[in-house]
Backbone bond lengths (Angstrom), bond angles and torsions (degrees), N, CA, C in turn:
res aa  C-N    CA-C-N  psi(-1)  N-CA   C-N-CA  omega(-1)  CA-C   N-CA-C  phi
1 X - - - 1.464 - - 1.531 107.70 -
2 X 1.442 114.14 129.97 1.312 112.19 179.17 1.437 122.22 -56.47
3 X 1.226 133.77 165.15 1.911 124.58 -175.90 1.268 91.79 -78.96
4 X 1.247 146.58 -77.80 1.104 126.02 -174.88 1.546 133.93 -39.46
5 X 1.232 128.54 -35.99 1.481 128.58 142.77 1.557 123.43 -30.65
6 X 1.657 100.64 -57.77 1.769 110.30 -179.62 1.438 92.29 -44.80
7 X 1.661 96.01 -79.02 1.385 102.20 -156.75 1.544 129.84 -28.92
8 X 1.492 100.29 -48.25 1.982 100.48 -169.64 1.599 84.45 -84.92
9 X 1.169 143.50 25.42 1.724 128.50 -176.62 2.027 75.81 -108.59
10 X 1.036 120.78 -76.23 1.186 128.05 169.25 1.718 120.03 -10.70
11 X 1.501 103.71 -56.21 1.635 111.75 -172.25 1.258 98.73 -76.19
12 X 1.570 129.32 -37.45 1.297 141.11 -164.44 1.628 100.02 -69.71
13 X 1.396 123.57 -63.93 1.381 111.60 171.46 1.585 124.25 -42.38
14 X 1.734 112.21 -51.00 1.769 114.40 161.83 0.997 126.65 -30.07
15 X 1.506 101.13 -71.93 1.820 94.10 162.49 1.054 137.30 -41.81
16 X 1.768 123.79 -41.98 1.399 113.67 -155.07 1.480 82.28 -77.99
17 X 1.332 120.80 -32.00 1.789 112.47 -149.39 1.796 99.59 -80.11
18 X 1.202 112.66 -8.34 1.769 127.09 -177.93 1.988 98.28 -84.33
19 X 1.458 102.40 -36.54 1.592 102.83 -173.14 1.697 101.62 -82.21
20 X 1.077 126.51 -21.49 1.922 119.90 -159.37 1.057 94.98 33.28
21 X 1.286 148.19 93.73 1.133 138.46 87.34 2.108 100.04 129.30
22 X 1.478 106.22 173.62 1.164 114.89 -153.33 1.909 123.24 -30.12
23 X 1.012 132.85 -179.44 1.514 126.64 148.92 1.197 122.49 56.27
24 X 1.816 116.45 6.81 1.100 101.77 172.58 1.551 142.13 -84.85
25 X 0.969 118.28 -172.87 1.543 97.33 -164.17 2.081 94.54 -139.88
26 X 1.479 124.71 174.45 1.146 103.75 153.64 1.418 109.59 -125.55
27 X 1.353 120.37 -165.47 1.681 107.46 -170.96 1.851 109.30 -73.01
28 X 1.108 95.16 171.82 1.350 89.65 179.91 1.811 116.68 -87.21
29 X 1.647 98.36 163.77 1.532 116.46 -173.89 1.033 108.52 -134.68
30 X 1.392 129.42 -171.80 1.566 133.69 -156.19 1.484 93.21 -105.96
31 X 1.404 113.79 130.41 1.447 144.87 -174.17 1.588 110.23 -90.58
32 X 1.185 98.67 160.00 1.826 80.94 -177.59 2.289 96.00 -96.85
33 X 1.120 72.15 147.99 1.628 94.42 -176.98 1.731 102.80 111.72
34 X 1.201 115.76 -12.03 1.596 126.54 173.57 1.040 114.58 102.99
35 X 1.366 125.65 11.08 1.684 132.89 174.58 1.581 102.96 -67.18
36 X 0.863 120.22 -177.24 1.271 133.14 117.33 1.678 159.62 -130.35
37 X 0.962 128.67 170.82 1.313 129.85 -136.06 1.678 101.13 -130.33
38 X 1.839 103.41 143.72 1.254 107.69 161.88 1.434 109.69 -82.49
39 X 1.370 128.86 129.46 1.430 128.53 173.34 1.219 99.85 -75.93
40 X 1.541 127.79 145.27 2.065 135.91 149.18 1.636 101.24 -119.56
41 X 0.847 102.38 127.56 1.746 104.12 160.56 2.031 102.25 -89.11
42 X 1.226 73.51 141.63 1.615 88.22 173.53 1.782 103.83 -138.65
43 X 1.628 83.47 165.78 1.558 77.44 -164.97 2.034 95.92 -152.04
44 X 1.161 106.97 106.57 1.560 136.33 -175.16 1.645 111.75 -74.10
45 X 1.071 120.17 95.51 1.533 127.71 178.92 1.857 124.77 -95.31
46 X 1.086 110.66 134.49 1.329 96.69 157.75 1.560 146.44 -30.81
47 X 1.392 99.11 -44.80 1.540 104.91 171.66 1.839 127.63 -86.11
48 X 1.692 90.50 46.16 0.785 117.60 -170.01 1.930 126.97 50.85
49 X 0.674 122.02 20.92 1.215 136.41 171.11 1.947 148.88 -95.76
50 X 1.187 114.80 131.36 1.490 123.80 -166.82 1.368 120.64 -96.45
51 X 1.130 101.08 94.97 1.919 101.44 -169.18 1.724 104.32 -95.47
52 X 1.471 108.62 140.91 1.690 128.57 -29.02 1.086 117.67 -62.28
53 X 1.521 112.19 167.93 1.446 113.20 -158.00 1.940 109.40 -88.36
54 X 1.115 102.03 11.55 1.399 115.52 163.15 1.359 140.25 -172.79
55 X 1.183 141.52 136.42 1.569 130.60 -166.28 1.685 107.09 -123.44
56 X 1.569 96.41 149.44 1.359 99.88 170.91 1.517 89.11 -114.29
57 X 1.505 105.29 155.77 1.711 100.99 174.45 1.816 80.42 -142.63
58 X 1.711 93.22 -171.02 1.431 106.69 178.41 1.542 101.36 -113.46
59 X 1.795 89.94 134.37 1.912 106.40 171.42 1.379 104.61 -60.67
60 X 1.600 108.18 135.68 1.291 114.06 155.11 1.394 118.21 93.41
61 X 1.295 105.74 3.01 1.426 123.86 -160.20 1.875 107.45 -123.66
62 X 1.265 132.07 119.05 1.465 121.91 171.25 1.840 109.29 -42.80
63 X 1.317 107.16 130.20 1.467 103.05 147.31 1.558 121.62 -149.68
64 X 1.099 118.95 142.40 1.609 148.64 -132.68 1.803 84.63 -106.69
65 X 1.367 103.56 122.73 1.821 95.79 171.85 1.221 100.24 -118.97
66 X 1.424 128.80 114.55 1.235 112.70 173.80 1.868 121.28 -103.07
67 X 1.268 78.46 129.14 1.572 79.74 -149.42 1.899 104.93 -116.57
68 X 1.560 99.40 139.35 1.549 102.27 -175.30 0.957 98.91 -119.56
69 X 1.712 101.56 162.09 1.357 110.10 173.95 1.483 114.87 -127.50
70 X 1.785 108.13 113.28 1.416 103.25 -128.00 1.920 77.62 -111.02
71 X 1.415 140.75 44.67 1.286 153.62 -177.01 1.281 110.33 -119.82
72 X 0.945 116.82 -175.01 2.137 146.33 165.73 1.666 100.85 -89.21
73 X 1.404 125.86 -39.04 1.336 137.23 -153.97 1.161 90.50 -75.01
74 X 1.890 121.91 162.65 1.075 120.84 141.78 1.580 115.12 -77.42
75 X 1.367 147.39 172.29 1.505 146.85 167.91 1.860 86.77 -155.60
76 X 1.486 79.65 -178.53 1.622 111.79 -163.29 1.260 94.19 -134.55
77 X 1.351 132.05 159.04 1.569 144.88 127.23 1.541 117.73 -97.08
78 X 1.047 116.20 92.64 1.748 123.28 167.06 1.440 106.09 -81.31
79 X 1.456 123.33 167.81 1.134 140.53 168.79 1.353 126.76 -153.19
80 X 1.226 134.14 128.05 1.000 141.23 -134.07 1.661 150.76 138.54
81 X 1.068 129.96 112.99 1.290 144.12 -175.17 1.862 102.81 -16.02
82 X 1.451 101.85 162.63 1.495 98.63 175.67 1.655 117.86 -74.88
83 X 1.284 115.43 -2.31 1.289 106.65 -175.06 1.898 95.03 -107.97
84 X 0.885 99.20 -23.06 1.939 93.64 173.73 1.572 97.61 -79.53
85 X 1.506 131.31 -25.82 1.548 113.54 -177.29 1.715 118.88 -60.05
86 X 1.829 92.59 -38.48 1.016 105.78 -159.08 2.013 100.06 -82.60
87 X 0.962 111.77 -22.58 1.567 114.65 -179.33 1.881 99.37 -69.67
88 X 1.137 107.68 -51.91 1.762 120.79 -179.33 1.323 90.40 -49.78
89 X 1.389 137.66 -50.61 1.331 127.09 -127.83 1.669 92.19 -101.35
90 X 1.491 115.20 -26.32 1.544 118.84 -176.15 1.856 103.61 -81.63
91 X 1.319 105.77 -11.20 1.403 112.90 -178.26 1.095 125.79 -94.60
92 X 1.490 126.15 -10.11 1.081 139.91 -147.69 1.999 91.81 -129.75
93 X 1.569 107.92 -23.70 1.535 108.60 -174.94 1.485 93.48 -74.71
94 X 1.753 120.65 -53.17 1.267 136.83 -169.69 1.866 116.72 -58.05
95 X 1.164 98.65 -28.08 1.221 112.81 171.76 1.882 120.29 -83.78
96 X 0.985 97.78 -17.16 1.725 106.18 -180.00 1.580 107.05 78.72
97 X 1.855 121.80 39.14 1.414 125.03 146.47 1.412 94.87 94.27
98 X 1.522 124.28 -12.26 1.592 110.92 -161.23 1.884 103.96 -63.65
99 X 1.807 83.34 138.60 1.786 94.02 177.05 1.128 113.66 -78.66
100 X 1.736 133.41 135.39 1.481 95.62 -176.34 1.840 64.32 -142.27
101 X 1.596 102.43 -161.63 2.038 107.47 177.99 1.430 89.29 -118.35
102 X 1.090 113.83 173.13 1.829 149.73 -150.99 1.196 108.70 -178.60
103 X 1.779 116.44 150.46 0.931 118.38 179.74 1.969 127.36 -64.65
104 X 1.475 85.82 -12.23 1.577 95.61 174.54 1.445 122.62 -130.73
105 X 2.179 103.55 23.47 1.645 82.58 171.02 1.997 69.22 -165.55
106 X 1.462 108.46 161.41 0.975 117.36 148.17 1.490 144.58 -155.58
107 X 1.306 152.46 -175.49 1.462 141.70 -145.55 1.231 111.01 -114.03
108 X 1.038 121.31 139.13 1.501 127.60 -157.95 1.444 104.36 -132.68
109 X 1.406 127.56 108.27 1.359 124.84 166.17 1.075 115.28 -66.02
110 X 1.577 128.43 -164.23 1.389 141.27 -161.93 1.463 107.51 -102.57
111 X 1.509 119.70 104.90 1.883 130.52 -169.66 1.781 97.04 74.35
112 X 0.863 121.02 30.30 1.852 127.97 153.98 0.996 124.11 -60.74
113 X 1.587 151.48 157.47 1.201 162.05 167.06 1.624 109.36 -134.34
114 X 1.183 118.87 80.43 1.701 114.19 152.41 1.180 123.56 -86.39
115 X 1.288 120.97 162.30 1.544 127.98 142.84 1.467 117.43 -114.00
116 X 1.508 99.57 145.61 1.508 105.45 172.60 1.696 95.35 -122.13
117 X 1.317 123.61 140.93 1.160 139.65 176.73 1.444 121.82 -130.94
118 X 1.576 109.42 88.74 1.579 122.01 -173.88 1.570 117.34 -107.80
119 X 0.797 137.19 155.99 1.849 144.28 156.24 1.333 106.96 -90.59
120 X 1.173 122.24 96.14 1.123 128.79 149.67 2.121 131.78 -68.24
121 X 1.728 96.41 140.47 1.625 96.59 179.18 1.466 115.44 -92.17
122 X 1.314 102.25 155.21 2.062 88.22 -166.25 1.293 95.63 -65.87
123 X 1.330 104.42 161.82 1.536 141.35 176.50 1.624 111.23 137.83
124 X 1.235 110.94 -154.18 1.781 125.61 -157.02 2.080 85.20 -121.24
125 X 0.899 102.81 117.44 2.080 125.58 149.09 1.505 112.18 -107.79
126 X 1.512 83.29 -172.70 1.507 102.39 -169.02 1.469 92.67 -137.51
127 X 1.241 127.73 141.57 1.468 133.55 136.23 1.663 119.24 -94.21
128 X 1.342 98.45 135.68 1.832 90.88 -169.99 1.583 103.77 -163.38
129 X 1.506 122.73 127.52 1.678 114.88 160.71 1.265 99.04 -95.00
130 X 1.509 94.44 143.60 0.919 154.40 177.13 1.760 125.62 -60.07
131 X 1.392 114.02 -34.54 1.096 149.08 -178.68 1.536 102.36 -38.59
132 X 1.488 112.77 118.08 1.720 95.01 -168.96 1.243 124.01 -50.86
133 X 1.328 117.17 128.68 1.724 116.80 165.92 1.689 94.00 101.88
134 X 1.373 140.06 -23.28 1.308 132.47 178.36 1.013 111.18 -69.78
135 X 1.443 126.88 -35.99 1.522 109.01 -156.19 1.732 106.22 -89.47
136 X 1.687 108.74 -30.37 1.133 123.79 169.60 1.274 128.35 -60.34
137 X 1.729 115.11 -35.68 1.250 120.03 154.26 1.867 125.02 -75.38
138 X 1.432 104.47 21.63 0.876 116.64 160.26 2.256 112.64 94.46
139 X 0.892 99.19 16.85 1.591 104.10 175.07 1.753 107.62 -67.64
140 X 1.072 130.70 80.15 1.569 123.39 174.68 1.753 91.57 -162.93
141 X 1.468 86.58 179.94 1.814 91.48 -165.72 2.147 77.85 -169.23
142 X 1.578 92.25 152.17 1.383 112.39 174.70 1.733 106.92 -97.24
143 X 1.934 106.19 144.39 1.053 103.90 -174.88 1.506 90.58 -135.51
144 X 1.253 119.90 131.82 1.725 142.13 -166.19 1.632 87.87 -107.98
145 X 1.347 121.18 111.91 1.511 130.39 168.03 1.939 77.97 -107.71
146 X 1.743 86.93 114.83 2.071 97.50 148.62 1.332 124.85 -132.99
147 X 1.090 128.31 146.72 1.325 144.21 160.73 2.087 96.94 -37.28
């Protein structure tokens, strides 16, 4: 395994074993525009999957997802209600899958590190790529924005 492979396979276990388990979040940091932000690491797999498999964040509030893409695949992080998944997801077939960023999701190559940093309004989303055949084979995860 290449060192760079070890290595983020290595940090990737730290973390998860530093988070116990789904939705966690860490305290917040300075956002760009000077807010600040709850950070989440997320973490985008080949086997189609969104670790953790769900987040609560705070309504009304910036939060920063930093999200890897810890595969060979390209993936996306979208965000968004079930009727914006499903509009992304008819747009993204018509388009021929290309990853590109948006103000509410963006593309993640293979061992990538983005952040997307949105304010979400309370209610229930979805995070999900888009990537043909991922989201259907099930790549999405629920996101609880509360007061």
């Amino acid at each position: 395994m290449p060192k760079r492979l070890l290595f983020f396979a290595i940090a990737t276990i730290a973390i998860a074993a530093a988070c116990g388990g789904g939705g966690a979040t860490t305290p917040p940091s300075s956002a760009p525009g000077g807010g600040d932000a709850t950070r989440i690491e997320v973490r985008l797999t080949d086997s189609f999957r969104i670790e953790p498999g769900d987040f609560q964040v705070p309504a009304g509030e910036p939060v920063t997802f930093v999200v890897t893409n810890a595969g060979v695949l390209d993936h996306e992080f979208f965000v968004g209600d079930e009727a914006a998944q499903d509009t992304h997801d008819k747009e993204m077939l018509s388009g021929g899958g290309m990853v590109h960023d948006e103000p509410t999701g963006i593309g993640v190559k293979p061992g990538e590190t983005k952040e997307l940093t949105i304010t979400l309004e309370a209610g229930s989303m979805f995070a999900g790529c888009h990537v043909p055949g991922h989201y259907a084979g099930g790549m999405k995860t629920a996101i609880t924005a509360s007061e």
